[in-house]
C-alpha positions in Angstrom: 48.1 37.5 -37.7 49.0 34.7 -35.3 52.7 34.3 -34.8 52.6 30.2 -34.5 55.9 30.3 -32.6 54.2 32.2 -29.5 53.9 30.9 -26.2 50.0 30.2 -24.9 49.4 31.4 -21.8 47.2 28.1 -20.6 44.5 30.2 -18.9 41.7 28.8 -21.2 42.7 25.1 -20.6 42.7 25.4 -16.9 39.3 27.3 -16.9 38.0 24.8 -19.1 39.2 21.8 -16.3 37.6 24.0 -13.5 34.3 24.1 -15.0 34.8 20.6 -16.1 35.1 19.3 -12.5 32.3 21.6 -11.0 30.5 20.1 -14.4 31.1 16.8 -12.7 30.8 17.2 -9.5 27.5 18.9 -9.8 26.0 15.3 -11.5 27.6 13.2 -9.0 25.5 14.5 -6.0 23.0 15.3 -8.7 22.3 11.6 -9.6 22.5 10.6 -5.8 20.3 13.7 -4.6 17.6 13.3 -7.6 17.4 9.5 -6.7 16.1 10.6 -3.6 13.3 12.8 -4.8 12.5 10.4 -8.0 12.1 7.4 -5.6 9.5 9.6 -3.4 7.7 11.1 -6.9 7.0 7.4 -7.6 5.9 5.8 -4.1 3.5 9.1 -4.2 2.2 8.1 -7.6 1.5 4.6 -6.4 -0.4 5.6 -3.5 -2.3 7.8 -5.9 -2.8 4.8 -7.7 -4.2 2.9 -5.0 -6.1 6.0 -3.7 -8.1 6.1 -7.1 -9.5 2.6 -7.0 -9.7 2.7 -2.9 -13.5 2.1 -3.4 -12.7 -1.4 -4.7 -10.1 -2.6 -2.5 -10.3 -2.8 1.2 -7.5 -0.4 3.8 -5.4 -3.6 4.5 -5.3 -4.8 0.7 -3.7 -0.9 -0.2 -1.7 -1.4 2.6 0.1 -4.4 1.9 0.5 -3.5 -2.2 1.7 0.0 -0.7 4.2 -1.6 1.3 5.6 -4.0 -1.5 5.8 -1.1 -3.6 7.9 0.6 -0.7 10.0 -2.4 -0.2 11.5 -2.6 -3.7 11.4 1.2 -4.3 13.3 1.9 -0.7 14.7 -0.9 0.6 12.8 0.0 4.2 9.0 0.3 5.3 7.5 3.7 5.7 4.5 4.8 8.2 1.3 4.4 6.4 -1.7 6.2 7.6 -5.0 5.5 5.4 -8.3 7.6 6.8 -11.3 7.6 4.7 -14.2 9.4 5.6 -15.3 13.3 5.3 -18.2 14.8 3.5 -17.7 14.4 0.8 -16.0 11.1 1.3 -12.6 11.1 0.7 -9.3 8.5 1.0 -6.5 10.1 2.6 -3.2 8.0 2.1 0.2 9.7 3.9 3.3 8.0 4.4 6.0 9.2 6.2 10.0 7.8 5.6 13.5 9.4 6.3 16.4 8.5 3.5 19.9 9.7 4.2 22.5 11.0 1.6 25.9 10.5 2.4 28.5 11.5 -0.2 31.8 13.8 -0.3 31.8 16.9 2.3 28.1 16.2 1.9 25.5 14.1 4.8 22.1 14.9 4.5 18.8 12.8 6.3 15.6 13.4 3.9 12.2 13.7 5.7 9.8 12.9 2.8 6.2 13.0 3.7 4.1 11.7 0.3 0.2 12.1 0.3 -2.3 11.2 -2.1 -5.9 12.3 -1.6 -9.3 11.0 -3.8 -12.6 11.1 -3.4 -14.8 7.8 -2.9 
């Protein structure tokens, strides 16, 4: 029986505010981290894009779609190397950008590196 006249200790409630914050804290850089990481996931499927169809569009026509894509995804322009040749023949498209995380007790500089590779 629970004698309603007891004193609570408060443990409970100040566990529950602990893992509350951690809670919270782990989305904040979470949302700011992913961003990073989402943002590279979709310049990468772009230049798979353009990879796929490379046989109908000429280097400097993926380049400059590549690099509007880049401009409104990151705000900068990355280094864009397209190679095609091989046996068999084959479009290489690599990019190469930095993006730098700064948030609470937390600075980080991203070296993201996408590639996207088809055959002609």
């Amino acid at each position: 029986m629970v004698n309603p006249g007891a004193r609570r200790r408060g443990a409970s409630t100040l566990g529950c505010l602990v893992k509350l914050a951690l809670l919270g804290t782990a989305i904040y850089y979470g949302v700011h981290i992913g961003g990073v990481y989402l943002r590279f996931y979709r310049l990468k499927d772009e230049m798979g894009h353009q990879a796929r169809f490379a046989s109908e569009f000429t280097d400097q026509a993926i380049r400059l779609r590549l690099l509007a894509t880049a401009d409104s995804l990151l705000g900068q322009t990355p280094e864009l190397r397209i190679e095609r040749g091989g046996r068999p023949s084959r479009i290489t498209i690599q990019a190469y950008y930095t993006e730098t995380v700064e948030l609470p007790l937390f600075r980080h500089t991203f070296i993201l590196r996408p590639r996207a590779e088809e055959p002609l």
